[in-house]
DRENTOR-408869 format. One line per 2 residues: their letters; for each residue x, y, z of C-alpha. Coordinates in steps of 0.1 Angstrom, whole numbers. Example, Ala and Ser with C-alpha at 12.3 -4.5 7.8 and 13.67 -1.06 7.14 Angstrom:
// residues 2
as = 123 -45 78; 137 -11 71
END
This chain:
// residues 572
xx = -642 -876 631; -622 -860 603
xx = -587 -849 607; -569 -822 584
xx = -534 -821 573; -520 -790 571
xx = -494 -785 544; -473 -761 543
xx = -453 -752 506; -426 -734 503
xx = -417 -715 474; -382 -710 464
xx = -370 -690 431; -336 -678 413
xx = -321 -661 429; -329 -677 463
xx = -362 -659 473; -384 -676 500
xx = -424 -676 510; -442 -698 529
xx = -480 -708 523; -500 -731 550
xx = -532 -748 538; -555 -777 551
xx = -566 -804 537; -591 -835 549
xx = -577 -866 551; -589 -895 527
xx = -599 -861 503; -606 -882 472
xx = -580 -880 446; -580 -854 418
xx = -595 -828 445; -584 -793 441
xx = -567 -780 465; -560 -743 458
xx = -544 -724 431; -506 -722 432
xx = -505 -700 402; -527 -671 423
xx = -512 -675 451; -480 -674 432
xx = -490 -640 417; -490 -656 384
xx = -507 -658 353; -528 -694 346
xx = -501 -705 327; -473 -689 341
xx = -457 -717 358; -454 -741 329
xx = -431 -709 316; -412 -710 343
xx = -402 -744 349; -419 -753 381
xx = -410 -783 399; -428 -797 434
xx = -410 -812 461; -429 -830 488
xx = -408 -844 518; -425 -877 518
xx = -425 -913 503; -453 -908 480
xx = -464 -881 462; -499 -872 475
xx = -499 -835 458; -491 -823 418
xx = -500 -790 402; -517 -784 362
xx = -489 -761 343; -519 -747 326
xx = -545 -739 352; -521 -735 381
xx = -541 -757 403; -526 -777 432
xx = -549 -808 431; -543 -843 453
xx = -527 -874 436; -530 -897 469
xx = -550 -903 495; -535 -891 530
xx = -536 -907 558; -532 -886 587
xx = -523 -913 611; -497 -934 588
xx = -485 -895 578; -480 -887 618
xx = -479 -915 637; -469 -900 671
xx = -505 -882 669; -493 -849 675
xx = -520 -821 678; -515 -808 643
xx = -501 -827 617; -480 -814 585
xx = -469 -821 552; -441 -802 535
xx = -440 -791 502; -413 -772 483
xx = -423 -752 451; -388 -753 435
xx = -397 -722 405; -362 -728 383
xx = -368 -699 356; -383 -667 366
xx = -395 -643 336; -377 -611 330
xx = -399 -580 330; -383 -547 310
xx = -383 -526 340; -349 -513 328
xx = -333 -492 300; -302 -500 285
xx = -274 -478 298; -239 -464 287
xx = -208 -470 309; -199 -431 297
xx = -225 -405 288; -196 -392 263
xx = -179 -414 237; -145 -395 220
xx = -134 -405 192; -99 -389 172
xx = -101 -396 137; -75 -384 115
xx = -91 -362 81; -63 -382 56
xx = -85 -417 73; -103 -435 43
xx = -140 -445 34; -151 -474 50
xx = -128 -474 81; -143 -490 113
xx = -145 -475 149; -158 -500 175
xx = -180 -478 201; -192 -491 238
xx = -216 -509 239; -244 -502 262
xx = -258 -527 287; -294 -538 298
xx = -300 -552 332; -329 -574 322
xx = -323 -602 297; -338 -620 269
xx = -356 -601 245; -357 -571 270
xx = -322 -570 266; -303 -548 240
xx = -317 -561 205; -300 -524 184
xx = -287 -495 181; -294 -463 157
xx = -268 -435 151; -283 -398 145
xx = -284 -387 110; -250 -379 98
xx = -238 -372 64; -199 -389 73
xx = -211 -421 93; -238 -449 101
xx = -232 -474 118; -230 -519 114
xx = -247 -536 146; -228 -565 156
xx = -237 -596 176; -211 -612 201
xx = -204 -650 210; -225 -643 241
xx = -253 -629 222; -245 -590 229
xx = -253 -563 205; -222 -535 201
xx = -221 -513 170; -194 -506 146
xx = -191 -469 131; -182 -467 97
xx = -163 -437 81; -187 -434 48
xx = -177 -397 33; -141 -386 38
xx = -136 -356 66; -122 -323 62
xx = -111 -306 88; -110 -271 78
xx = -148 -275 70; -162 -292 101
xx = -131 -299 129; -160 -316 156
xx = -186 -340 147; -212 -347 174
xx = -236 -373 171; -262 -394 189
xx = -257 -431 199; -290 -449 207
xx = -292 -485 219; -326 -497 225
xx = -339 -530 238; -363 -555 226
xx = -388 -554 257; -427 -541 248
xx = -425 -513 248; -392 -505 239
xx = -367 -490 263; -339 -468 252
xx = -305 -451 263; -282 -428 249
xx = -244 -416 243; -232 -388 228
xx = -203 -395 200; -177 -370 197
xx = -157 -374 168; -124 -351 168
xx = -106 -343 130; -71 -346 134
xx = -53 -322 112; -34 -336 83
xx = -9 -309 64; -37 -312 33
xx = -36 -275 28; -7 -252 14
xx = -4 -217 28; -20 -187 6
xx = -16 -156 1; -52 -126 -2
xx = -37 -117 -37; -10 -138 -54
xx = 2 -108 -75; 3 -71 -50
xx = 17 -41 -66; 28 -12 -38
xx = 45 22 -37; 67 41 -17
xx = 87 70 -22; 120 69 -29
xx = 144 82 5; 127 60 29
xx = 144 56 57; 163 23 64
xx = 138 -3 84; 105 17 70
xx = 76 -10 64; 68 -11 31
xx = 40 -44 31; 30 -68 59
xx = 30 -102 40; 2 -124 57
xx = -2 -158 45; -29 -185 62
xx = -27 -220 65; -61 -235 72
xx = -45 -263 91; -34 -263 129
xx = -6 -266 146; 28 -268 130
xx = 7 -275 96; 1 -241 105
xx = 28 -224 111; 46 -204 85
xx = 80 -191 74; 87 -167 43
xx = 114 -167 18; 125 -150 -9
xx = 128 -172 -40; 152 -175 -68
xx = 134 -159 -89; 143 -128 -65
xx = 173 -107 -78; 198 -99 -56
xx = 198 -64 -59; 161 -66 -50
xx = 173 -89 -20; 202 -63 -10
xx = 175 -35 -9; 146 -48 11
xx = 147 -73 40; 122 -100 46
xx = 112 -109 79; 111 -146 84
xx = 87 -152 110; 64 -125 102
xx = 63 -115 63; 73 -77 70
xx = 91 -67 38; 112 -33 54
xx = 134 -13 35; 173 -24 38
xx = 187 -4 17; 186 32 -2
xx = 158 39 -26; 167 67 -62
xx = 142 65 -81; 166 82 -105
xx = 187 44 -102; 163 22 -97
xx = 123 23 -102; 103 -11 -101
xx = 117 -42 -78; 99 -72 -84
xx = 104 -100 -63; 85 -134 -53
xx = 79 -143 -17; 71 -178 -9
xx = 53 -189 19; 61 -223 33
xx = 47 -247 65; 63 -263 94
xx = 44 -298 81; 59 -331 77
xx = 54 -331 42; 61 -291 42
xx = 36 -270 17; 43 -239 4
xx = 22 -207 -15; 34 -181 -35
xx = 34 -142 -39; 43 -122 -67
xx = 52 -87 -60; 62 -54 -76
xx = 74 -25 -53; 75 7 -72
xx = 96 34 -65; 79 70 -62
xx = 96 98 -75; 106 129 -48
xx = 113 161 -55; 145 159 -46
xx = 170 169 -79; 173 204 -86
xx = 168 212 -125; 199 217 -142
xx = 206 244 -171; 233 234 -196
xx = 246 269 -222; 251 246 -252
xx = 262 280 -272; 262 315 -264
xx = 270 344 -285; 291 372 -270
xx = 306 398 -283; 275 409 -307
xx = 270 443 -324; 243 467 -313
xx = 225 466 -347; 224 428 -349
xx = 188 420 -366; 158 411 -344
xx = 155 373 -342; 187 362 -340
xx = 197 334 -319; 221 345 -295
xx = 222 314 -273; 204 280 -274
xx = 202 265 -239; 189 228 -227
xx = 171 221 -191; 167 191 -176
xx = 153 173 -144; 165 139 -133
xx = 128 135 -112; 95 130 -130
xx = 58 139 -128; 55 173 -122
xx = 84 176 -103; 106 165 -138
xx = 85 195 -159; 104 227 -156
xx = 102 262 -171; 128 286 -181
xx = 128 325 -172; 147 352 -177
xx = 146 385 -165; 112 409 -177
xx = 123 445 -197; 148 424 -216
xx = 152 428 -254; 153 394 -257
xx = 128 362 -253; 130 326 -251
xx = 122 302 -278; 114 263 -276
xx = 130 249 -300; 124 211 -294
xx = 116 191 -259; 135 214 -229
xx = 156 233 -257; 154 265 -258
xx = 172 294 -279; 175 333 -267
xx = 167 352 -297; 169 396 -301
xx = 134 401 -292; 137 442 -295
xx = 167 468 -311; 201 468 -291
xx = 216 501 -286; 249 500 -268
xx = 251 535 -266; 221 530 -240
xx = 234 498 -225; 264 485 -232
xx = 264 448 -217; 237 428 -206
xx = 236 402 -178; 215 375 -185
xx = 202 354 -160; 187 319 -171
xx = 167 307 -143; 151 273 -145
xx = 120 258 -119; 105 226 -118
xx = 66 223 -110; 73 204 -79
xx = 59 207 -40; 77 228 -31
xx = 97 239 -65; 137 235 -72
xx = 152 254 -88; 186 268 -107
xx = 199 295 -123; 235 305 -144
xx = 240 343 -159; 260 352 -190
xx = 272 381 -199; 264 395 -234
xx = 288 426 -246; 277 448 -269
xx = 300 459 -300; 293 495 -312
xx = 289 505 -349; 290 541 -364
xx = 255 545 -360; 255 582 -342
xx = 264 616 -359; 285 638 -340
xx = 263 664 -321; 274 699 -316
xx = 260 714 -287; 247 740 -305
xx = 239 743 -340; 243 781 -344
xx = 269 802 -330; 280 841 -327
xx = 317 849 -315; 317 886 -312
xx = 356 897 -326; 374 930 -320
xx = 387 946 -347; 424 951 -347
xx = 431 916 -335; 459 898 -335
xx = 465 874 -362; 460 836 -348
xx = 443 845 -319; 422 821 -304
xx = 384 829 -314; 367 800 -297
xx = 365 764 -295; 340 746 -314
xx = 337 707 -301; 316 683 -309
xx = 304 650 -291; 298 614 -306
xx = 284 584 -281; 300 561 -301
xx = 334 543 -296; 372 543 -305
xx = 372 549 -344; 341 561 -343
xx = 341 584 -315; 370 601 -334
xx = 359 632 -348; 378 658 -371
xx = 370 693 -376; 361 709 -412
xx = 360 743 -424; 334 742 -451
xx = 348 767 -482; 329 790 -485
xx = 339 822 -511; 333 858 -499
xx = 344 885 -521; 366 860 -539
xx = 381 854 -505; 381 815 -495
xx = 369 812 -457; 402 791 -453
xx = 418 823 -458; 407 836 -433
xx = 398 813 -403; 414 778 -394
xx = 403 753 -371; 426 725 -356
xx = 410 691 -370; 415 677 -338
xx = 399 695 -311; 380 724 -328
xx = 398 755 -319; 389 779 -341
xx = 414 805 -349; 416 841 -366
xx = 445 845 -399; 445 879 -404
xx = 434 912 -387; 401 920 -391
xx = 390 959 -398; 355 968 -387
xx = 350 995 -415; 362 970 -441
xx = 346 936 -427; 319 940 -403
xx = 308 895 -402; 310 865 -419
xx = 291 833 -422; 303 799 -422
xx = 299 760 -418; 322 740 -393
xx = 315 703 -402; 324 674 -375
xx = 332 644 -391; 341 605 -373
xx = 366 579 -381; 336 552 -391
xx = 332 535 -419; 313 548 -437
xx = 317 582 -411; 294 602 -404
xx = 291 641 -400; 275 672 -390
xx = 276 709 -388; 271 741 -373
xx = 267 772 -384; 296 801 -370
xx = 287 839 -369; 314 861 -369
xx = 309 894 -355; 337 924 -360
xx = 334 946 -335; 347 983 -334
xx = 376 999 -310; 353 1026 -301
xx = 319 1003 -301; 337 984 -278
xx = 349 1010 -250; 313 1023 -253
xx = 300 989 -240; 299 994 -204
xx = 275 964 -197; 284 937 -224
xx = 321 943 -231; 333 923 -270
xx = 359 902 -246; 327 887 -224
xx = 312 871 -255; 339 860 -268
xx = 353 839 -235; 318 830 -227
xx = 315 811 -261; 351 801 -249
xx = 345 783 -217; 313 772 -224
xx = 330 751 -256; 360 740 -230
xx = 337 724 -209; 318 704 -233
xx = 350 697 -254; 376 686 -228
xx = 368 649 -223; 364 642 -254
xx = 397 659 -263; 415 637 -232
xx = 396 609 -248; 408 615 -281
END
């Protein structure tokens, strides 16, 4: 009868895992004879346990069982016997066997991993080429070749990366600054960290890679335009804006942050007249603005940062001042020609006159006027001179004195304006006759009359003045029947009167004809005459007259020559 052994092998492996397989075996099996294979059973490859190191321990005294590292098959060594192996006969009888595996193959089941799905990074923009960063490395659960063998860094025109190799083998990568940064162009970098193992096929992981640009104080503050030209009109009021000055810095922070200044190249006039805002650039005026005084104000502004290593930018500006409306035009007599006479010739300069206007533009041009229906015009004689020349005859005897009134007007919005009035006196000349109201007159006389009776009075009038206003009064001879008309008439010289010398006889001397001539006190004088009818009127002629009596044409004649000749003889 044949007996079986029953072995039982258990399996240990590293980490302490355990199994336990049971087979059964004939006793005095010859040697060499397969038993079963450990590899299958094992889950293994044919020649997986020569890769792992497998070692057999069989709680015995001999070694009855061994095992082919290449096939995997358990196979006997030595006969057993069952009854030297169990002596006490027991029902079943076992043999124990330990399959001690020492190294257990790693499979790539996992991807390598990132302690942080983020890696920051602050790297200054003033940091040079070449400059190392170390980065974290990733880890890989499995080992060997399935373990982390690289890592590749996402195209990037400012880094790469250097993979490195520890003392214990692991990989960690270096990244290298290779273009220097610039912060005003590109303040965030993101990249792409990828560490991938050396299993088949490959397993990867990822980080992201933030790089942050610190801000260096690389960049001066500037102004839009370094030169600005502005205007505003003079009279501003105090505190009114006249330019907001606003300067960048492309840095951050206090690289960024700006003050303004005037700088020396700023007058101080310029510095006492506008005031510039420190913090903010507003230029405001400060103090008053004539743009009569002052015109153009140029000064340079210069922007400067809060940096360590401060920077600073510069503006060039010219305020100019805009002209107002605001002086009046002024008229300045530079000669003036009063008393003239009446017959002074046509052209003659009686004044010459200069305007002026402190503004400019149109509100500097200015015209000057006088009154229309004047005999006189205006002349330019050279830039705002002017001269008042006799434009028509003067006749005093018409008007005496003229008020002239210069006025002068700007072309402004709206106009200014000024005036000033001279007065121009006319001088008379002997340049009118004496006019006798009538240049033909009858007295009527009765005959009988007394001798220097009063016939009538003759008076003549002359517009002129003083001397020759003057007039005296002429008998003009005259020769009837050998009898001189002095003879028998005389007139006073001063005031006409014309009187009778002798008695007249109305059968003898029935009229007479004359000439009275009125002569002035000009020089040369001037005269006229009139022609006198005497009439010799009867005694009995005259009590006939019952409607038209001799005394009523004589008086009339009287009083109508009394009338005309009294002011001038209380003038005289």
């Amino acid at each position: 009868m044949r007996f079986c052994i029953a072995v039982f092998v258990l399996c240990a492996t590293w980490p302490p895992a355990l199994s336990v397989t049971r087979y059964s075996i004939p006793e005095e099996k010859e040697r060499g004879s397969v038993v079963a294979n450990l590899a299958a059973d094992l889950g293994l490859e044919p020649g997986g346990l020569a890769q792992r190191e497998v070692k057999l321990d069989i709680f015995s005294n001999k070694k009855y069982l061994d095992f082919n590292k290449k096939t995997g098959e358990l196979y006997i060594v030595e006969k057993m016997d069952r009854e030297y192996l169990c002596p006490a006969k027991p029902a079943s009888c076992f043999l124990k066997l330990d399959v001690i595996i020492e190294k257990i193959l790693d499979m790539n089941d996992n991807a390598p991993q990132f302690r942080r799905d983020a890696i920051h990074l602050d790297i200054s923009e003033a940091t040079a080429r070449g400059e190392r960063f170390s980065l974290s490395n990733a880890v890989d659960p499995d080992v060997g070749s399935n373990s982390v063998k690289t890592y590749h860094l996402s195209e990037s025109e400012y880094f790469n990366i250097e993979v490195q190799t520890g003392r214990d083998g692991t990989k960690f990568a270096d990244l290298i600054l290779k273009q220097t940064l610039d912060r005003e162009q590109q303040a965030v970098h993101n990249l792409i960290l990828t560490a991938i193992d050396g299993g088949t096929p490959a397993r990867s992981g990822t980080a992201s890679v933030i790089v942050h640009v610190l801000d260096t104080n690389d960049n001066p503050p500037t102004f839009e335009k370094e030169n600005l030209s502005v205007k505003i009109l003079e009279n501003s009021p105090i505190g009114s804006l006249v330019i907001d000055l606003n300067a960048t810095d492309l840095d951050e922070g206090s690289n960024s942050d700006i003050t303004y200044s005037y700088s020396l190249y700023t007058s101080e006039k310029t510095q006492e007249t506008f005031n510039l805002n420190p913090a903010t650039g507003e230029i405001t005026v400060k103090g008053m603005l004539n743009y009569e005084d002052f015109r153009i104000y140029d000064m340079e502004v210069i922007a400067t940062d809060k940096g360590a290593n401060s920077l600073s930018g510069q503006c060039t500006i010219k305020i100019l001042v805009e002209d107002m409306n605001d002086n009046h035009p002024e008229i300045s007599i530079k000669s003036f020609q009063s008393p003239v006479t009446e017959n002074i010739e046509l052209e003659t300069v009686i004044a010459v006159v200069s305007v002026s206007d402190k503004d400019s533009g149109d509100n500097g041009i200015v015209d000057l006027h006088i009154p229309d229906n004047m005999p006189f015009k205006l002349r330019e004689s050279s830039d705002n001179y002017y001269e008042l020349v006799v434009s028509e005859p003067l006749d005093r005897e018409k008007v005496p004195e003229y008020d002239i009134t210069f006025t002068v007007t700007d072309r402004g919005s709206p106009p200014l304006s000024d005036n000033e009035t001279m007065s121009l006196e006319l001088l008379d000349v002997n340049d009118n006759v004496p006019q006798f109201p009538q240049s033909f007159y009858t007295i009527r006389v009765m005959e009988n009359n007394a001798p220097g009776a009063l016939l009538s009075s003759l008076t003549a009038f002359d517009p002129d003045l003083h001397e020759n206003q003057y007039l005296v009064y002429f008998i003009i001879e005259k020769e009837i029947a050998n009898t001189s008309m002095s003879m028998l008439f005389s007139i006073n010289p001063e005031n006409g009167n014309l009187y009778a010398l002798k008695t007249f006889d109305y059968e003898i001397e029935k009229e007479f004809l004359f000439h009275i001539e009125a002569r002035d006190s000009g020089s040369p004088p001037l005269s006229s005459n009139m022609t006198v009818h005497i009439i010799i009127t009867a005694v009995k002629a005259y009590s006939d007259m019952t409607e038209e009596p001799l005394e009523y044409d004589i008086f009339s004649d009287i009083n109508l020559y009394l009338v005309i000749g009294a002011p001038l003889s209380s003038c005289c």
